[in-house]
DSSP file (Angstrom, degrees, kcal/mol; ACC not computed):
  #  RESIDUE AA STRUCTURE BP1 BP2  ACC     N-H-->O    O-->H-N    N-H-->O    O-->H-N    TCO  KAPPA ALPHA  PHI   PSI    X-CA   Y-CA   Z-CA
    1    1 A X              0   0    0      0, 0.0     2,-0.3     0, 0.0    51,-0.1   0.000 360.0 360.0 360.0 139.8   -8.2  -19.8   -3.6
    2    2 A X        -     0   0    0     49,-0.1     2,-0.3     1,-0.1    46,-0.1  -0.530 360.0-124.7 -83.6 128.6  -10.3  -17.5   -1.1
    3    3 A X        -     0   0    0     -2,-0.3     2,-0.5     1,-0.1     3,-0.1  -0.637  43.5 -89.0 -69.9 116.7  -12.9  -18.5    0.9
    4    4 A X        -     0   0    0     -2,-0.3    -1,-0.1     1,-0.1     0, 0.0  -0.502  46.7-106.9 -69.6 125.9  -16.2  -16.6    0.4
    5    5 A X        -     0   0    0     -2,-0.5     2,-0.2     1,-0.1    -1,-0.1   0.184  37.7-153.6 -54.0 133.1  -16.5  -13.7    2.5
    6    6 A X     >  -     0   0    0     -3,-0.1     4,-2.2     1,-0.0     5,-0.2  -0.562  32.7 -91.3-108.2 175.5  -19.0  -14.2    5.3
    7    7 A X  H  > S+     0   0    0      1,-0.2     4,-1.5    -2,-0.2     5,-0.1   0.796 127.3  46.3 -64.9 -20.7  -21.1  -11.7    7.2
    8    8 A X  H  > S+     0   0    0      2,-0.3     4,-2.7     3,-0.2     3,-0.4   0.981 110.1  49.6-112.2 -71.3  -18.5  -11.2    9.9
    9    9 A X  H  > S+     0   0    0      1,-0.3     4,-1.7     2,-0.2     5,-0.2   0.827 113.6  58.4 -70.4 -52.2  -15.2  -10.8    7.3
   10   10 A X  H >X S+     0   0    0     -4,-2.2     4,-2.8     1,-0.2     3,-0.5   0.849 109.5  37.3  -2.3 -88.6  -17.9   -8.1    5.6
   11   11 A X  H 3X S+     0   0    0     -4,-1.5     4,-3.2    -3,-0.4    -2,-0.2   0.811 113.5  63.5 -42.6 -43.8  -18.3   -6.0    8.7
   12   12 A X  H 3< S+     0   0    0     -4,-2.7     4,-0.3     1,-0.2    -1,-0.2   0.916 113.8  24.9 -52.3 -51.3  -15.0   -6.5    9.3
   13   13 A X  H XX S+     0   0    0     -4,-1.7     4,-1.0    -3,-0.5     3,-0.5   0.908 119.7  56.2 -59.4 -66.5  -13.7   -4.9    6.5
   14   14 A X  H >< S+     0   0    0     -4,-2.8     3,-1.2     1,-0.3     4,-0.4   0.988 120.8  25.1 -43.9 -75.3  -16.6   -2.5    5.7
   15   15 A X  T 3< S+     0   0    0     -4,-3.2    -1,-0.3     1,-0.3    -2,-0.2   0.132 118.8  51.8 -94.0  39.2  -16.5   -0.7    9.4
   16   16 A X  T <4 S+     0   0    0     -3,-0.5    -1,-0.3    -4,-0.3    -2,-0.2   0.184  93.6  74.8-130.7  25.1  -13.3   -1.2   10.7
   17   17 A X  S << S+     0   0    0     -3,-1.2     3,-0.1    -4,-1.0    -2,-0.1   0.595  93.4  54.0 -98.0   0.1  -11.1    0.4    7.3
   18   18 A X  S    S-     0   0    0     -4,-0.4     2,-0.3     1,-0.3    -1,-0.1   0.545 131.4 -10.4 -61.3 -32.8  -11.8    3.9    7.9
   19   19 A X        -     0   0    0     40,-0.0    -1,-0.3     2,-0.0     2,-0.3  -0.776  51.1-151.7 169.5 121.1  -10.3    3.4   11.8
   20   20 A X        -     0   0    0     -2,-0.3     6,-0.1    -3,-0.1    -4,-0.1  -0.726  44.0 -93.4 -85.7 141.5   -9.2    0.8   14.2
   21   21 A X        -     0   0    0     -2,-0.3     2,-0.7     1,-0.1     5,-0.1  -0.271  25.7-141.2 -61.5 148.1   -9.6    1.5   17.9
   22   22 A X        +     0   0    0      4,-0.1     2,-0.3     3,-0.1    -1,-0.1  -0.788  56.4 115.0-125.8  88.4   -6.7    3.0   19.8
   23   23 A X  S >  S-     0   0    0     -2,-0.7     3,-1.0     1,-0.2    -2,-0.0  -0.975  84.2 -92.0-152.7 179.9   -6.9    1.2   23.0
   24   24 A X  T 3  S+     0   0    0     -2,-0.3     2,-0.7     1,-0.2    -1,-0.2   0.956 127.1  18.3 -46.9 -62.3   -5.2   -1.3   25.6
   25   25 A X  T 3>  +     0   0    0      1,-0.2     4,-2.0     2,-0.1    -1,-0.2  -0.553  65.7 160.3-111.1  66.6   -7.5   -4.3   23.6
   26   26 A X  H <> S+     0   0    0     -3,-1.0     4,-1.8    -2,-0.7     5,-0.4   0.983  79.6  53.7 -65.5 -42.2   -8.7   -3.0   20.1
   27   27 A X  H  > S+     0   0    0      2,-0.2     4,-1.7     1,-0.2    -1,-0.2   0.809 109.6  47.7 -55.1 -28.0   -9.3   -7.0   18.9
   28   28 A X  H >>>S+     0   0    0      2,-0.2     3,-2.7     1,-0.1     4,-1.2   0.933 118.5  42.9 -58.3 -77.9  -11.5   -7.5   22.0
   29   29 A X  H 3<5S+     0   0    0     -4,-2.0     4,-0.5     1,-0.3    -2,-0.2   0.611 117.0  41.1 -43.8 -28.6  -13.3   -4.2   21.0
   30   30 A X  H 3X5S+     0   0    0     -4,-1.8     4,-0.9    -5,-0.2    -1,-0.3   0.765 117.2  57.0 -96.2 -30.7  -13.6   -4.7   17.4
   31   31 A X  H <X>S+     0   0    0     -3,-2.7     5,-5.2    -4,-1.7     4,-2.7   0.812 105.8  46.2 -63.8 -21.9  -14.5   -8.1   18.5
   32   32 A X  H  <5S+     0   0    0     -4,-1.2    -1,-0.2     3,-0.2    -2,-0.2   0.592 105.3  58.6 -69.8 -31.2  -17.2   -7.1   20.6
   33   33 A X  H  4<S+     0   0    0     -5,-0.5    -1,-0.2    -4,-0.5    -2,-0.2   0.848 110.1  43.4 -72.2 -28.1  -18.4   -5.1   18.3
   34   34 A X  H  <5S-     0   0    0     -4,-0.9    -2,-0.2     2,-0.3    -3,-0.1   0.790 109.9-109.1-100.9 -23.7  -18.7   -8.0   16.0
   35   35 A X  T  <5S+     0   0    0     -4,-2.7     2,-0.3     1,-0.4    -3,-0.2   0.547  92.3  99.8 124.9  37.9  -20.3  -11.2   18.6
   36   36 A X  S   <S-     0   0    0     -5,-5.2    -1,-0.4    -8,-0.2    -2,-0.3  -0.986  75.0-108.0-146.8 157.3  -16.8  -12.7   18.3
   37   37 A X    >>  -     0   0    0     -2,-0.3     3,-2.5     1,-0.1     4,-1.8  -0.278  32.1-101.9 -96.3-179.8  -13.6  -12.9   20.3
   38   38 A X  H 3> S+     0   0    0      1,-0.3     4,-2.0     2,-0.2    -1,-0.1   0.771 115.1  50.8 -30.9 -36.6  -10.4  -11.4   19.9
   39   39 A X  H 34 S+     0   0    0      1,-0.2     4,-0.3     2,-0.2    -1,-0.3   0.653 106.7  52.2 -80.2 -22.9   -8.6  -14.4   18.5
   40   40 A X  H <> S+     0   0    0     -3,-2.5     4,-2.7     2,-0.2     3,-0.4   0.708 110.1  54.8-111.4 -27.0  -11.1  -15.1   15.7
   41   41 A X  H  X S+     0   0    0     -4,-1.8     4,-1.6     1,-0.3    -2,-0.2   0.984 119.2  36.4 -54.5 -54.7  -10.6  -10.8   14.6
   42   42 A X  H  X S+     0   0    0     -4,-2.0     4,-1.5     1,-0.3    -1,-0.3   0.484 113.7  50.5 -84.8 -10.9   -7.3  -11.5   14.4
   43   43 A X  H  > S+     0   0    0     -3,-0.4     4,-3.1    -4,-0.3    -1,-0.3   0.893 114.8  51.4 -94.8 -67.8   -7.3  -15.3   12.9
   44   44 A X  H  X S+     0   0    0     -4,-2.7     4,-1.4     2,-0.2    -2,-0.3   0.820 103.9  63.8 -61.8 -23.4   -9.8  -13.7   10.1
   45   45 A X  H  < S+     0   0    0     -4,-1.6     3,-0.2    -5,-0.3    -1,-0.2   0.986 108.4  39.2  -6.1 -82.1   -7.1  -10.9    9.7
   46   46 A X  H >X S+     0   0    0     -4,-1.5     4,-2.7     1,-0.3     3,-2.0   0.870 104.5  56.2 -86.6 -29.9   -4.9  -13.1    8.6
   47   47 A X  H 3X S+     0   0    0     -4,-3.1     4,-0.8     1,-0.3    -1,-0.3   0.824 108.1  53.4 -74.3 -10.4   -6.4  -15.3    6.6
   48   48 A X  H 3< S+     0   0    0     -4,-1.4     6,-0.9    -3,-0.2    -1,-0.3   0.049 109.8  49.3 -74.3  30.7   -7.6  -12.6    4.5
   49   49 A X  H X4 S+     0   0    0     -3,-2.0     3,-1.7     4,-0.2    -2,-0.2   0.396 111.6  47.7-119.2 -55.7   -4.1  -11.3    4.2
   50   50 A X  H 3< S+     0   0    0     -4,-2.7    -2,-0.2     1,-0.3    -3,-0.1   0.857 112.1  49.0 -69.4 -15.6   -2.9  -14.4    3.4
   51   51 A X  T 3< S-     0   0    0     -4,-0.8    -1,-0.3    -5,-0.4    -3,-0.1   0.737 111.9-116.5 -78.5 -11.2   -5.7  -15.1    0.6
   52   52 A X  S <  S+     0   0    0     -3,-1.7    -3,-0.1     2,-0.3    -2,-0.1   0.558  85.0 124.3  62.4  12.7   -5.1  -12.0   -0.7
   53   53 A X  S    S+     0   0    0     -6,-0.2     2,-0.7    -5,-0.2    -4,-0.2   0.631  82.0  28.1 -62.5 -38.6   -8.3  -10.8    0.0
   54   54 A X  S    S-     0   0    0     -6,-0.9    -2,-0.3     1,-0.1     3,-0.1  -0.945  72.2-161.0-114.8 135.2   -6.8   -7.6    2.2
   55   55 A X  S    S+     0   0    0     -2,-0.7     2,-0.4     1,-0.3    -1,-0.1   0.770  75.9   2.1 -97.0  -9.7   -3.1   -6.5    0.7
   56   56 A X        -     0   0    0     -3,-0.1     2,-0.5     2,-0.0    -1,-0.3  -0.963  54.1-167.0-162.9 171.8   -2.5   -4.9    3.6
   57   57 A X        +     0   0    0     -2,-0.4     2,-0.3    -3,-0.1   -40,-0.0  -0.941  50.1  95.9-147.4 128.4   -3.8   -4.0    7.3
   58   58 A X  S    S-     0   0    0     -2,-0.5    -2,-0.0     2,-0.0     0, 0.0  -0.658  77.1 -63.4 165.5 133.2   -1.9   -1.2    9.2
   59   59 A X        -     0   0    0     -2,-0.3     2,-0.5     1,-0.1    -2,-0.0  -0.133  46.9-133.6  -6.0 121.6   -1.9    2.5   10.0
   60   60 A X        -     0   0    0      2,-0.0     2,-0.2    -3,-0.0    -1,-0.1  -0.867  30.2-146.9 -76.8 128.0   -1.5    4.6    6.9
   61   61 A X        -     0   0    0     -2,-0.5     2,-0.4     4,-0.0     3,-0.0  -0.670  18.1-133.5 -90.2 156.8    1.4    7.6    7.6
   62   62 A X     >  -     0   0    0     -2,-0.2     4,-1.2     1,-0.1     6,-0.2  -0.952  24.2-163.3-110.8 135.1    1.8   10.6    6.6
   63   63 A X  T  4>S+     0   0    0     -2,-0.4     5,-4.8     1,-0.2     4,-0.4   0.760  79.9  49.5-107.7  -1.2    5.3   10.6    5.7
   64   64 A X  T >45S+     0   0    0      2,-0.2     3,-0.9     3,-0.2    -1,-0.2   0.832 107.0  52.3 -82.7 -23.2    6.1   14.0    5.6
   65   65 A X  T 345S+     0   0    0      1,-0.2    -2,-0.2     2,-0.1    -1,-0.2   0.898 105.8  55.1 -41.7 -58.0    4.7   14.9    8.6
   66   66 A X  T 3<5S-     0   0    0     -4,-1.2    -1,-0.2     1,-0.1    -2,-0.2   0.501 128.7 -95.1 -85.1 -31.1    6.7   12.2   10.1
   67   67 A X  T < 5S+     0   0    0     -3,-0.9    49,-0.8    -4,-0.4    -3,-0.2   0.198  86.2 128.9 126.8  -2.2   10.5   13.9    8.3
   68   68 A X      < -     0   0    0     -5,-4.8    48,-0.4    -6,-0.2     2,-0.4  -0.037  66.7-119.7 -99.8-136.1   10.2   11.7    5.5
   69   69 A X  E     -A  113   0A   0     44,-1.1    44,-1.8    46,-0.3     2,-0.5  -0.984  29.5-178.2-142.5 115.3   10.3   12.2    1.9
   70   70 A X  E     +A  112   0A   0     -2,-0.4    69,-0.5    42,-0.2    42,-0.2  -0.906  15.3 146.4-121.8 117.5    6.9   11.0   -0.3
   71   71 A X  E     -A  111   0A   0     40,-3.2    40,-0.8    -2,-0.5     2,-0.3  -0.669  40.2-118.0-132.5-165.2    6.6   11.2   -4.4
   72   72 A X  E     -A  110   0A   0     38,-0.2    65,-2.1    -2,-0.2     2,-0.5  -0.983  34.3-171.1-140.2 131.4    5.0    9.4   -7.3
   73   73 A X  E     -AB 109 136A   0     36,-3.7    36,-2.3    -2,-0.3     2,-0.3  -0.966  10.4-170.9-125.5 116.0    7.1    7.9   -9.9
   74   74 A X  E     -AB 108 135A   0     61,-1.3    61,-2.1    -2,-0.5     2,-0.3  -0.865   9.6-150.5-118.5 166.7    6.9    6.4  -13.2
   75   75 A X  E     -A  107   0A   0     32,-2.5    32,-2.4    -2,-0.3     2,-0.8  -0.978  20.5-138.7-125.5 128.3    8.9    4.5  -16.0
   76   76 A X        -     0   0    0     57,-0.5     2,-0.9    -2,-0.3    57,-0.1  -0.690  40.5-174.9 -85.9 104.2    8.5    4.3  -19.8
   77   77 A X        -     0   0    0     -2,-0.8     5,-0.2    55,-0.1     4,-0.1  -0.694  23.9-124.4-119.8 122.6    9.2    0.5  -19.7
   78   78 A X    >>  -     0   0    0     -2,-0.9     3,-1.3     1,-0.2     4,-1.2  -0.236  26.9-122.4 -63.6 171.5    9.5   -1.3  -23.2
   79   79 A X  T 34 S+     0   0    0      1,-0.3     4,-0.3     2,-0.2    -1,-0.2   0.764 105.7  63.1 -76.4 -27.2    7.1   -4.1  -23.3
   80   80 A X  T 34 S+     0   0    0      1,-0.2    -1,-0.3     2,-0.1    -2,-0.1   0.402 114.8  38.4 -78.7  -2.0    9.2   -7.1  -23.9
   81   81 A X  T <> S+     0   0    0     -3,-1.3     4,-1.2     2,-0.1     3,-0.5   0.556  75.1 116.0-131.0  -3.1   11.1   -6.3  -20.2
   82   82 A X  H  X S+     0   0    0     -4,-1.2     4,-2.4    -5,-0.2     5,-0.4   0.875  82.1  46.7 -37.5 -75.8    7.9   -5.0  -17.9
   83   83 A X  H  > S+     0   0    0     -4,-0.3     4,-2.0     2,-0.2    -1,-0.2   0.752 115.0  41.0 -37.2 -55.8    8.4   -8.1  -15.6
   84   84 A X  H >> S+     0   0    0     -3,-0.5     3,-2.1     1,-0.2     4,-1.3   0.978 120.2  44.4 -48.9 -73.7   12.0   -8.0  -15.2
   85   85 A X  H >X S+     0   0    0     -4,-1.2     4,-2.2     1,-0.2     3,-0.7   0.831 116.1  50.7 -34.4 -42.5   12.0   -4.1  -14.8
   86   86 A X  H 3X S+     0   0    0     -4,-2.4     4,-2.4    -5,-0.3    -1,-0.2   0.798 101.6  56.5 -79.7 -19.5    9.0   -4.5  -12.5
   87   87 A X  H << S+     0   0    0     -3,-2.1    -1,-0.3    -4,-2.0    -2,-0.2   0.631 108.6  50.3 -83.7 -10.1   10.6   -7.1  -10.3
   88   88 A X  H X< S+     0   0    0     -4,-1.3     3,-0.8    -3,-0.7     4,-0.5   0.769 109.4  53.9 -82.3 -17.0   14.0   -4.4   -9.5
   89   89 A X  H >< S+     0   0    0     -4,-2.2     3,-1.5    -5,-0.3     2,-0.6   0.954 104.2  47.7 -82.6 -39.2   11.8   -1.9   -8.7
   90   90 A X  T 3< S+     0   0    0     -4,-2.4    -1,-0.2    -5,-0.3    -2,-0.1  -0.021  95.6  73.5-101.4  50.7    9.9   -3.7   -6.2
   91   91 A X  T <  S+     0   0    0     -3,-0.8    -1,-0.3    -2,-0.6    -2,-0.2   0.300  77.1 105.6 -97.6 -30.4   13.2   -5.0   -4.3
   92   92 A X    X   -     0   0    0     -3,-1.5     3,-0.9    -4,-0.5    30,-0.0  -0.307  65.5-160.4 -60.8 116.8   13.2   -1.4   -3.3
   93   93 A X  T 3  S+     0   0    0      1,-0.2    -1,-0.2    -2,-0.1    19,-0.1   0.670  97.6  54.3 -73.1  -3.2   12.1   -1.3    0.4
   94   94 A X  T 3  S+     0   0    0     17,-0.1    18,-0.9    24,-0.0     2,-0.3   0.819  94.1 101.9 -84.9 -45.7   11.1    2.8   -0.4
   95   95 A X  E <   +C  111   0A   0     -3,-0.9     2,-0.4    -6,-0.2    16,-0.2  -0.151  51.6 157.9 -72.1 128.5    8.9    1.3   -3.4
   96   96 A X  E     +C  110   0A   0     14,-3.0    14,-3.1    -2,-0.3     3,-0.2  -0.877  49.3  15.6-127.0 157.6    4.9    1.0   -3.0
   97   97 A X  E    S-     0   0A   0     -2,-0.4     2,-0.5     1,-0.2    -1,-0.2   0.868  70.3-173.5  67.4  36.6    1.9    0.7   -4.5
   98   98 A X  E     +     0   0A   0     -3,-0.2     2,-0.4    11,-0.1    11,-0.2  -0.509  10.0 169.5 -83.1 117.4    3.4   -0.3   -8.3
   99   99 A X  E     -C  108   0A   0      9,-1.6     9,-2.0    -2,-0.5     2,-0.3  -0.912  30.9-129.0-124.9 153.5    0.8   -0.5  -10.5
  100  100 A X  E     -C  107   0A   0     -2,-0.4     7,-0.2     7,-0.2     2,-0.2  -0.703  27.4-157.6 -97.7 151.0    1.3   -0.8  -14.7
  101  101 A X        -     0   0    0      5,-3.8     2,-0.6    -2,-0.3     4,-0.0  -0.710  26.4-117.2-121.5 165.4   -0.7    1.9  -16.7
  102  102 A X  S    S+     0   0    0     -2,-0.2     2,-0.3     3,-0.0     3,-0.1  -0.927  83.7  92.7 -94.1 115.9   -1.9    1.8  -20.3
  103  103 A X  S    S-     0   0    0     -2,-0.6     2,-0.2     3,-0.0     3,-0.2  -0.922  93.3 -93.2-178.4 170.5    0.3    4.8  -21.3
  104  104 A X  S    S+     0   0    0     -2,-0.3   -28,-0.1     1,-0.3   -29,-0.0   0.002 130.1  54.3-100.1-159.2    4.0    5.7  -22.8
  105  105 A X  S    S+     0   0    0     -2,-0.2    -1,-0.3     1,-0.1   -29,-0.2   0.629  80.7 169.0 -85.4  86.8    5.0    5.9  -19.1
  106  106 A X        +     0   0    0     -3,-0.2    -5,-3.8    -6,-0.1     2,-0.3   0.559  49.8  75.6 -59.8 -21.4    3.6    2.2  -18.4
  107  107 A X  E     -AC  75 100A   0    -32,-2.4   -32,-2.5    -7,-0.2     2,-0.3  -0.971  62.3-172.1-124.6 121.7    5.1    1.7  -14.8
  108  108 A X  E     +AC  74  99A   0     -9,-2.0    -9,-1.6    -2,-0.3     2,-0.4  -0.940  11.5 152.3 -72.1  69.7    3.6    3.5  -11.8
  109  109 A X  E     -A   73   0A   0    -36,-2.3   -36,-3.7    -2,-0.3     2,-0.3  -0.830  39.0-125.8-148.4 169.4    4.6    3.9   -8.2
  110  110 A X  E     -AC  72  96A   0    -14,-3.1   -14,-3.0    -2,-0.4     2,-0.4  -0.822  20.4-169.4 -84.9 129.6    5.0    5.3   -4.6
  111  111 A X  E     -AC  71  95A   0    -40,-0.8   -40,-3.2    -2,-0.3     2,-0.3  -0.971   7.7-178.6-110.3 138.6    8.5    5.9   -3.0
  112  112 A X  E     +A   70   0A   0    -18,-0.9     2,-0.3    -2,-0.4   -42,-0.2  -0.928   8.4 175.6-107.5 130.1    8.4    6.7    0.7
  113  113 A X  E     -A   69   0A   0    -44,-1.8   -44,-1.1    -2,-0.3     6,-0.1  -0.921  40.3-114.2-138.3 161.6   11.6    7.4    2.4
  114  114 A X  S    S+     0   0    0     -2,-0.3     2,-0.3   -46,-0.2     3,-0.1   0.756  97.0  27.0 -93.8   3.7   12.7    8.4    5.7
  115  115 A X  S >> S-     0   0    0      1,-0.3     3,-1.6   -46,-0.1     4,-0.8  -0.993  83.9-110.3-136.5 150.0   14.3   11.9    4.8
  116  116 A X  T >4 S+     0   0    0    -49,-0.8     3,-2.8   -48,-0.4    -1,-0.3   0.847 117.7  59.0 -13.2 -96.4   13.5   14.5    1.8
  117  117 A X  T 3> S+     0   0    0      1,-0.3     4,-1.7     2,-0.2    -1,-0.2   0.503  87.7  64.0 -25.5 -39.9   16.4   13.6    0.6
  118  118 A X  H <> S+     0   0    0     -3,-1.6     4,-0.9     1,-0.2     5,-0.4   0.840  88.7  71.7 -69.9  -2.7   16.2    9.9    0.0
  119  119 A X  H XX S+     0   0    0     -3,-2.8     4,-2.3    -4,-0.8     3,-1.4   0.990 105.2  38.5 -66.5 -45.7   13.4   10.2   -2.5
  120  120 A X  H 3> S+     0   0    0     -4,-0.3     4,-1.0     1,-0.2    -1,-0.2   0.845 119.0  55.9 -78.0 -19.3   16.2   11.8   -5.3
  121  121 A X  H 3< S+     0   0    0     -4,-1.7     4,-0.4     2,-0.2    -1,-0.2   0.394 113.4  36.5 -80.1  -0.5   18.9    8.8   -3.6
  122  122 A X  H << S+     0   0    0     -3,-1.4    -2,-0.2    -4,-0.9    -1,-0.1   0.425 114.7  55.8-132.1 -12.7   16.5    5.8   -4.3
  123  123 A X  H >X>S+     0   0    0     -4,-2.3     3,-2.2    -5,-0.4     4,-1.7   0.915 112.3  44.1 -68.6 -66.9   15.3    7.5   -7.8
  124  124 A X  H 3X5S+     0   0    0     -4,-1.0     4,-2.3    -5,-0.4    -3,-0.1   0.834 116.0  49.5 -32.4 -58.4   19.2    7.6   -8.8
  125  125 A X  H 345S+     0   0    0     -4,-0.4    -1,-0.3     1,-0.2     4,-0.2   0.419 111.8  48.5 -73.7  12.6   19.3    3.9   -7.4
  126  126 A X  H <>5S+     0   0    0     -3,-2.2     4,-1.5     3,-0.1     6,-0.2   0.783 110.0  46.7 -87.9 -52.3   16.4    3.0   -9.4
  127  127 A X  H  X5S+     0   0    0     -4,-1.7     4,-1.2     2,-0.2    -2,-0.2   0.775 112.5  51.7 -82.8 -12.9   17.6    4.4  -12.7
  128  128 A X  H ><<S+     0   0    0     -4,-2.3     3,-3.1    -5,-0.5    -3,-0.1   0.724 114.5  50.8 -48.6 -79.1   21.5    2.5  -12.0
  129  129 A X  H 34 S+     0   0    0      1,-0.3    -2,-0.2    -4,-0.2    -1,-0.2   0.546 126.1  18.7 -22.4 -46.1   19.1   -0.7  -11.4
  130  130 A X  H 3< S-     0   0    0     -4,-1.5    -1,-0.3     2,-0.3    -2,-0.1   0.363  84.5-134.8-127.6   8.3   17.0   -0.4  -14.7
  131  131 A X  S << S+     0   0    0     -3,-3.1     2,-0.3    -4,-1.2    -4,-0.1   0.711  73.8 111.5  58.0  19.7   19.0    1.6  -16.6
  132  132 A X  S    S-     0   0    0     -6,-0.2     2,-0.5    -4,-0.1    -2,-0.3  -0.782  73.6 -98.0-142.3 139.2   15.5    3.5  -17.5
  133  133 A X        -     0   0    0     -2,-0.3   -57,-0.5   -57,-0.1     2,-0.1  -0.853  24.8-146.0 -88.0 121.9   14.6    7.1  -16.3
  134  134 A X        -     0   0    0     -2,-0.5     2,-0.6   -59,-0.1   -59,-0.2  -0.426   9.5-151.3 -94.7 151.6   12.4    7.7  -13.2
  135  135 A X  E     -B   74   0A   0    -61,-2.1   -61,-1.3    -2,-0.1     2,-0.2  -0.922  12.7-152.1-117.9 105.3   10.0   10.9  -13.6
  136  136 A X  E     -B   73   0A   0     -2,-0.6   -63,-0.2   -63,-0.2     2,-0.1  -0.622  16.5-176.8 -80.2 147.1    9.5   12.0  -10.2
  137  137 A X        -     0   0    0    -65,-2.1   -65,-0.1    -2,-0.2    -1,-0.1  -0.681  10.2-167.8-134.1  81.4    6.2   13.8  -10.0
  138  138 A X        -     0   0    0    -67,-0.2     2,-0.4    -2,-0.1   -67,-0.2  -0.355  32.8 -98.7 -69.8 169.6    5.9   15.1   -6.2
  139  139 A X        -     0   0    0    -69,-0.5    -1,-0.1     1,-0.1   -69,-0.1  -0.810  24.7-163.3-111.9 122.5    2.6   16.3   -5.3
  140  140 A X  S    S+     0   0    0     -2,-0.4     2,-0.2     1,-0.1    -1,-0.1   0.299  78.4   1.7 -76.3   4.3    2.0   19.7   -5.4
  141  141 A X  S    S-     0   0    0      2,-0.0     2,-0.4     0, 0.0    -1,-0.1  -0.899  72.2-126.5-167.1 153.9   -1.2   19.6   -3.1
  142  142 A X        -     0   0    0     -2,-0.2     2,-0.3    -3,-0.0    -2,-0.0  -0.954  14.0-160.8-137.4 161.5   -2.8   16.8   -1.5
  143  143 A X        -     0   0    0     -2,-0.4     2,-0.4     0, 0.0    -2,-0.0  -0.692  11.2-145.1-114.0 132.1   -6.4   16.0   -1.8
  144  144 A X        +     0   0    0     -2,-0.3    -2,-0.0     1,-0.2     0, 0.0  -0.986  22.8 173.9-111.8 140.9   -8.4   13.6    0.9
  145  145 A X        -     0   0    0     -2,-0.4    -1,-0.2     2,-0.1     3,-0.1   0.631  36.8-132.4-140.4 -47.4  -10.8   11.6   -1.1
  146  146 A X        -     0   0    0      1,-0.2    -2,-0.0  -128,-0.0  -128,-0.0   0.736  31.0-162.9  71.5  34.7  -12.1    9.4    1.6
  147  147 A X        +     0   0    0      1,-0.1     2,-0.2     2,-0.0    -1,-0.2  -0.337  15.2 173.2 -71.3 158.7  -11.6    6.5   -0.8
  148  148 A X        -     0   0    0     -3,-0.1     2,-0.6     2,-0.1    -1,-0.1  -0.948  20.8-161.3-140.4 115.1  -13.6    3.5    0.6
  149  149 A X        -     0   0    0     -2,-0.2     2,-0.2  -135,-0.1  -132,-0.0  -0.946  18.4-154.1-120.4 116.9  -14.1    0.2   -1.1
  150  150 A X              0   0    0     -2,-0.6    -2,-0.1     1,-0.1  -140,-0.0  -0.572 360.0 360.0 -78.7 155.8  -17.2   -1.8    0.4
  151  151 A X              0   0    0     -2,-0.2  -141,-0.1  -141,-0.1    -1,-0.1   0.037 360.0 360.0-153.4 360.0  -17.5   -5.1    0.2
């Protein structure tokens, strides 16, 4: 169970998920910013990581920029096996961001890979794995939304 968010884990969240400082000490800075020191950014970090408060805290990439290979994928997955299917897909270290839809293609997800090429090598090892056909949908333009979720 999570511990209710205080003003500090607020701020935290709020101004620093947009952009972290890129310097020799960002947890001093971001601590500074907040009346608190380094050790307590980073101590409230993690215990909202580990409550499940944050699901993750890190640099987003761009992964084509970077050489790799990025798509969006789904599976028409009968109803009586979503959990099983959904636990082989997310042994895949390429698979992110799996979310279930209400829709004839019910299973959702990111693969990121580290060449073009692995995206059509980890669909192929997807459909061995689940016996089920992945629909690759790569993105034919990309959009920045600015999404933001306050808290």
């Amino acid at each position: 169970m999570s511990a209710p968010l205080d003003a500090i884990d607020r701020a935290l969240i709020n101004d620093y998920q947009g952009g972290f400082p890129l310097s020799a000490e960002p947890f001093a800075e971001v601590g500074a910013s907040l009346g608190i020191e380094a050790e307590e950014v980073l101590a409230r970090i993690t215990r909202l990581l580990d409550e499940g408060t944050l699901s993750r805290f890190g640099p987003m990439y761009h992964a084509e920029k970077m050489g790799g290979g990025l798509t969006l994928a789904a599976l028409e997955v009968p109803d009586d096996d979503y959990e099983r299917i959904a636990e082989i897909v997310n042994e895949f270290d390429e698979v992110a961001h799996n979310y279930a839809r209400d829709h004839d293609f019910n299973m959702w997800f990111v693969i990121a890979t580290e060449t073009p090429e692995g995206v059509a090598e980890t669909i192929s090892r997807i459909e061995a794995a689940t016996g089920l056909v992945v629909y690759n949908m790569p993105k034919k333009e990309e959009f920045f939304i600015g999404l933001r979720f306050e808290v």
